[in-house]
C-alpha positions as a Python dict, from the first residue, in 0.01 Angstrom:
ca = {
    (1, 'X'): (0, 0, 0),
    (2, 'X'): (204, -311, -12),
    (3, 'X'): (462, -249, -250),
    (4, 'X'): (685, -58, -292),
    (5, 'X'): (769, -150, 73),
    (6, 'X'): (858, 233, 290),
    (7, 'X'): (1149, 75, 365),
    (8, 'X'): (1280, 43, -3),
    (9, 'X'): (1181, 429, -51),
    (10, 'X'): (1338, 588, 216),
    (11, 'X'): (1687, 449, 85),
    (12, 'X'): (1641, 637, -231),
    (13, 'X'): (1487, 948, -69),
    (14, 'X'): (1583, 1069, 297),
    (15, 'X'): (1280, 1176, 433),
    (16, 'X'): (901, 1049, 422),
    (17, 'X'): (797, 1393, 385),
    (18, 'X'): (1012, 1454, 79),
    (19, 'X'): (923, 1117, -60),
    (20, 'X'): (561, 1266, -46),
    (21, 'X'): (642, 1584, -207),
    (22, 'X'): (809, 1432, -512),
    (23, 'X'): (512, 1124, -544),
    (24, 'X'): (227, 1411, -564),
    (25, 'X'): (424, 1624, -825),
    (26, 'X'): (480, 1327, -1038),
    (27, 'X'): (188, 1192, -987),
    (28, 'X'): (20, 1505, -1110),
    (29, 'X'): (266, 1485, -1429),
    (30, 'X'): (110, 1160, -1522),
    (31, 'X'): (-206, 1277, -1500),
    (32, 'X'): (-150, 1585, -1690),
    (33, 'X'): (104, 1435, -2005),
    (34, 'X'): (22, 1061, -1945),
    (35, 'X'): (379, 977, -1984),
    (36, 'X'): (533, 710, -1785),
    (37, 'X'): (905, 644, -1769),
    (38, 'X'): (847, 198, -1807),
    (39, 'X'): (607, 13, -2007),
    (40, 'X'): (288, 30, -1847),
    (41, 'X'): (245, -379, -1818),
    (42, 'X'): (546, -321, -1584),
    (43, 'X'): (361, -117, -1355),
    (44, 'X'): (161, -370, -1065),
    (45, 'X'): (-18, -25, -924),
    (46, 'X'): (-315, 98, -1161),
    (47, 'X'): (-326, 472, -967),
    (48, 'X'): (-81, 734, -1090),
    (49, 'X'): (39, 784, -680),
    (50, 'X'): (148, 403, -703),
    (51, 'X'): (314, 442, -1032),
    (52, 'X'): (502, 730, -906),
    (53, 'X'): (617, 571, -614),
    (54, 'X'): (731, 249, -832),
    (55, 'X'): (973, 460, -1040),
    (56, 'X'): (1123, 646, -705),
    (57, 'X'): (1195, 284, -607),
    (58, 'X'): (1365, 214, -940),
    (59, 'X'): (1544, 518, -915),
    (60, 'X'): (1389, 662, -1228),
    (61, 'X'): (1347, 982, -1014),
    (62, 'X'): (1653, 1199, -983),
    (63, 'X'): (1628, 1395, -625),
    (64, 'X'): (1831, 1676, -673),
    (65, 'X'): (1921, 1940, -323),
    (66, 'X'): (1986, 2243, -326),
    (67, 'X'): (2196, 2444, -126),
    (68, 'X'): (2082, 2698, 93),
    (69, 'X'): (2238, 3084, -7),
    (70, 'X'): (2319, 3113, 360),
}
């Protein structure tokens, strides 16, 4: 995968193992409502895991933490 570039990513999302948590779950909401968040001639990936990945590096994807009840 050549773009988005990792690099770009990770500055929206702190971890790669977050970034691949969110990707799969929206990835899955494509697939399941077929409802993407830009025109689809905006898109350069065809594959619903490079689509996903294109709007967390647009910042279409709100990451929201929570805090632990510690």
């Amino acid at each position: 995968m050549i773009y988005p570039s990792i690099d770009k990513l990770l500055n929206v999302v702190s971890s790669k193992y977050e970034l691949v948590h969110i990707a799969a779950k929206r990835s899955r909401q494509i697939k399941e409502t077929n409802f993407l968040q830009m025109p689809s001639q905006k898109y350069k990936s065809t594959k619903n895991i490079g689509k996903a990945l294109e709007e967390v590096a647009e910042g279409l994807i709100i990451v929201k933490h929570q805090e632990s009840g510690n």
